[in-house]
N, C-alpha and C positions, 0 to 999 in steps of 0.2 A: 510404382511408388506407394500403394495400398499398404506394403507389410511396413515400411518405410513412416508412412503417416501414422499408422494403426500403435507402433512402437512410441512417437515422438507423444500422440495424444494421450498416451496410455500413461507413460515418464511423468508428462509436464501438467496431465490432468487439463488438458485442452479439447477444443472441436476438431476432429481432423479437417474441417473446412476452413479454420480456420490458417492450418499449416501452406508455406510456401516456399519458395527456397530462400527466400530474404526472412523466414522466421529466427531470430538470433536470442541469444542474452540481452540483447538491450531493449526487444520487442517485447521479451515475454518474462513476466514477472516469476514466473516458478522457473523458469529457465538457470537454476542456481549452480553454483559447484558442485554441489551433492547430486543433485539429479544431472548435471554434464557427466558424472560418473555413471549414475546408473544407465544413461542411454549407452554408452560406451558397451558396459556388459551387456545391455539387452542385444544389442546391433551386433556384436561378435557371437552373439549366442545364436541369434536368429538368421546372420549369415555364413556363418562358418568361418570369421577370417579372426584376424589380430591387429586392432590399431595398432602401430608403433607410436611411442612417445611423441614424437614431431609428427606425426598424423592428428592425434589429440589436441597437439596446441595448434595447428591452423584451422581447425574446426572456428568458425564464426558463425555459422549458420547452414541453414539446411542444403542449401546448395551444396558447400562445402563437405559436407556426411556423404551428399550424392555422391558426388563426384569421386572422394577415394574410397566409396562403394563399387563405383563403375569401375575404376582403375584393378581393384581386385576381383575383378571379374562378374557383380550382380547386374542383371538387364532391370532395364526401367521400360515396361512398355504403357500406351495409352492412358499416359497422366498429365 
């Protein structure tokens, strides 16, 4: 989850200690539209994949990012 944190803190201008999977829009004050955009692009850049549209709108939080991370294929080891 390191490349995963390293991206969200980088985005939202956060501590990556601070990241969890409950970190959301309602937790984090730069959490905006514009930067829900930009993580999008960093996250398809840095894994190779493509959110689809309805991938984008269930995103509430970092869990959420995990998860249809995991489902298109990236490993989360020893986080």
């Amino acid at each position: 989850m390191k490349t995963l944190k390293k991206i969200l803190a980088n985005v939202l201008g956060i501590n990556e200690d601070a990241i969890t999977n409950e970190t959301s829009q309602d937790n984090t004050e730069t959490w905006d539209s514009f930067n829900g955009l930009m993580l999008v692009s960093e996250l398809e850049n840095a894994f190779g994949i493509i959110f689809t549209m309805d991938e984008v709108r269930q995103i509430k939080n970092v869990g959420d990012i995990r998860a249809i991370l995991e489902k298109k294929g990236a490993k989360f080891v020893n986080d």
